[in-house]
N, C-alpha and C positions, 0 to 999 in steps of 0.2 A: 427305785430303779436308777437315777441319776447319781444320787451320791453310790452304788455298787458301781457303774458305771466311773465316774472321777476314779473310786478308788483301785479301779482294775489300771487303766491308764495312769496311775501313779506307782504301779507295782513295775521296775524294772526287768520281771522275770516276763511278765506279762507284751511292756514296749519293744522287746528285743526278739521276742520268739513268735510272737502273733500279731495281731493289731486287730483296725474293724472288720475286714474281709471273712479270715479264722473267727472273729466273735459271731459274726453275723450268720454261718457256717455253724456256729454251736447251737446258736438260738434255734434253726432252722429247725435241726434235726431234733431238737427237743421236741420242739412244737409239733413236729409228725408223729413222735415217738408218743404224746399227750391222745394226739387228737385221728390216729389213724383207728384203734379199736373200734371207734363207735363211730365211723363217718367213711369209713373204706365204701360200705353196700350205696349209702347214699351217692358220693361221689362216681361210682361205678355208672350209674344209671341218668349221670348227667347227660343229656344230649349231644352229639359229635358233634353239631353245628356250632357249640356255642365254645369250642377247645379254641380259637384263635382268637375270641373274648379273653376268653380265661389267663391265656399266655400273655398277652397284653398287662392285665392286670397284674401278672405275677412280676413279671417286669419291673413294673411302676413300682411294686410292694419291695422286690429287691433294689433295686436304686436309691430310695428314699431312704430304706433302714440301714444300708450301708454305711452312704454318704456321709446320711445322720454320726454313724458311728468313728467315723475316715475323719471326719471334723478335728473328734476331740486331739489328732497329735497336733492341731495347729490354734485352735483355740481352747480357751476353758469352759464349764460348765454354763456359769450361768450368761456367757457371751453368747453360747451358744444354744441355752433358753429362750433369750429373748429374741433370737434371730428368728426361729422355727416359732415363734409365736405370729411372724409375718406371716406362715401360711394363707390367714384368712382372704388377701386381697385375692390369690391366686388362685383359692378356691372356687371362689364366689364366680371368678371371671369362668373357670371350668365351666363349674355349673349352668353358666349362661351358656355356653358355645354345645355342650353334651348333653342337657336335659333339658333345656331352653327356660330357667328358673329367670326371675324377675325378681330385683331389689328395690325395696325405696330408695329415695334419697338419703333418709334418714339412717338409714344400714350402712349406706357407702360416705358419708358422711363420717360414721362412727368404725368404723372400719379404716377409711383415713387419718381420723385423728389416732388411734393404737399404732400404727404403721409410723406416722408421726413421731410419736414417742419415744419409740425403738432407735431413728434418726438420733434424734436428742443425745438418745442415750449412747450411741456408737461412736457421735461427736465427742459426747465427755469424755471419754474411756481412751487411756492409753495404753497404745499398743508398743510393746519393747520390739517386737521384730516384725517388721510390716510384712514382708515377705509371707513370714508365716499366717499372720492371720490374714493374707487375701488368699491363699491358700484354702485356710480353714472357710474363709467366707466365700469363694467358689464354691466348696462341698455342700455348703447351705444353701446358696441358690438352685443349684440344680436339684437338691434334695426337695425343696419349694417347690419347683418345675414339677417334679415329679406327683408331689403328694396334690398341688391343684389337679393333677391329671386323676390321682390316685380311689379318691374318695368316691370320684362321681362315676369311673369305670366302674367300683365297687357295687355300686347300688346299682347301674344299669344291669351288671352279672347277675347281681341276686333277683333282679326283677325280669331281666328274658331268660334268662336260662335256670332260673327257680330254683337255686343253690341258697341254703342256710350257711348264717353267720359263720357258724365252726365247718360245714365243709369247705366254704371258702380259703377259710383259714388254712384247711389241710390242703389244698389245691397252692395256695400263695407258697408257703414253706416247703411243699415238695417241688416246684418248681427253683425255688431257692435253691434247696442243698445243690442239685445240680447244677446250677449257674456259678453258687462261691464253691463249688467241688475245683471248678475248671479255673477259678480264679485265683484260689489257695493255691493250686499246681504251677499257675504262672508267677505268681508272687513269688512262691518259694515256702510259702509259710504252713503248707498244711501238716507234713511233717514233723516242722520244729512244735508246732503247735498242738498236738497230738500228744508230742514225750513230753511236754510242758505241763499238760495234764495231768499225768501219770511223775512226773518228779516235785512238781509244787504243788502240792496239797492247796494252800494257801490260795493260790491263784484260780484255782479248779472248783476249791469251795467257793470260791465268790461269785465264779460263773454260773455255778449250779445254783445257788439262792436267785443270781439276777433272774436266768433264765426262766426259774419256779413263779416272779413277781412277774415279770413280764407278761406269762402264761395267765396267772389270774388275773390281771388291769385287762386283758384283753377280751376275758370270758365274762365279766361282772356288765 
C-alpha cells in the first residue's frame, strides 16, 4: 500500500488533477462498492440511537485517512511512516479518557521511549523546505489527534450499538463518500479527477490495485 501510494504521488498526471481528498473519495467508494452486498440488511437494522455514534466515528475515520494521504504533497513516505507510528502515545491517552483502560508503567515507559526514537530520528533528518514539511507535519498531527480518538469510538460502536467489523466499515466509507463528495467540489478536483481516470490508464491502474490491497489489509 505505501509504496502504490509514493508511486501515485510521484505520477505528475496524478499531482495535478487530483491529490489525497479525490484519492480518499476513490478508496471510499470502492469500499461501499466491496462491502455493501452483504452488510446493507445488517446496517439497516442498526438502532437510530446509536446514528450520532456512528457519525462521530465516521468523522474520525475521514480525518485521519485524508490527512494521512494530504501529508504525502509535503512530506515523504517513510517521514511519514515513522510519524504515524506516534499514534500509540495518543491512543492509549484515548483509551484512558473513553473506556477508562489502565497502563503500567512499563507500557508507558515503552511507549515513551518509541516516541523517543521518532524524535531522534526527525532531529537527524533534513528537511530542504521547512515550510513544506511543518505542513506535512501538521497533517500528521491532527491525523494522530484523530486516530487516538479513532480506534476507541471504534470498539465503543461495535460494543453498544452491536455493529460487526465490516458493517462498520460500510457505515465509515459511506459516510466518507459524502463528506470528500463536498470536498472534491470545493477543491475543484472532482472533476479533473474523474477524466483522469478515464485518460491515464496508468494512474487509474494503480489506484485500482491500491484500493483492492487496502480492502484486503483491512478485512484479514
Amino acid at each position: 500500500v505505501t509504496i502504490l501510494e509514493e508511486r501515485l504521488f510521484n505520477m505528475d498526471s496524478f499531482k495535478q488533477r487530483s491529490g489525497g481528498a479525490f484519492m480518499t473519495l476513490f478508496m471510499y467508494t470502492f469500499t461501499v462498492l466491496v462491502y455493501l452486498p452483504q452488510q446493507l440488511g445488517a446496517v439497516r437494522r442498526l438502532p437510530r440511537e446509536s446514528a450520532r455514534l456512528l457519525l462521530l466515528v465516521a468523522t474520525l475515520y475521514v480525518g485521519t485517512t485524508t490527512l494521512t494521504k494530504t501529508s504525502l504533497r509535503y512530506i515523504d513516505m517513510p517521514t511519514q511512516t515513522v510519524l504515524k507510528s506516534a499514534k500509540l502515545l495518543p491512543v492509549m491517552a484515548g483509551s484512558i479518557v473513553i473506556l477508562g483502560k489502565r497502563y503500567s508503567y512499563v507500557e508507558w515507559v515503552a511507549a515513551l521511549m518509541l516516541c523517543g526514537g521518532i524524535v531522534v530520528f526527525n532531529l537527524s533528518t533534513h528537511h530542504h523546505e521547512f515550510n513544506q514539511s511543518l505542513a506535512g507535519a501538521a497533517c500528521i498531527a491532527v491525523a494522530l489527534a484523530c486516530d487516538a480518538l479513532l480506534g476507541n469510538y471504534q470498539q465503543k460502536a461495535m460494543t453498544t450499538a452491536s455493529v460487526s467489523p465490516d458493517g462498520l466499515m460500510l457505515v465509515q466509507s459511506s459516510f466518507g463518500c459524502v463528506y470528500m463528495l463536498f470536498v472534491t467540489l470545493a477543491d475543484g478536483t472532482l472533476s479533473p479527477g474523474i477524466r483522469m481516470l478515464f485518460d491515464d490508464p496508468a494512474v487509474s491502474g494503480t489506484m485500482v490495485v491500491w484500493a483492492i490491497a487496502i480492502t484486503i489489509g483491512t478485512s484479514l
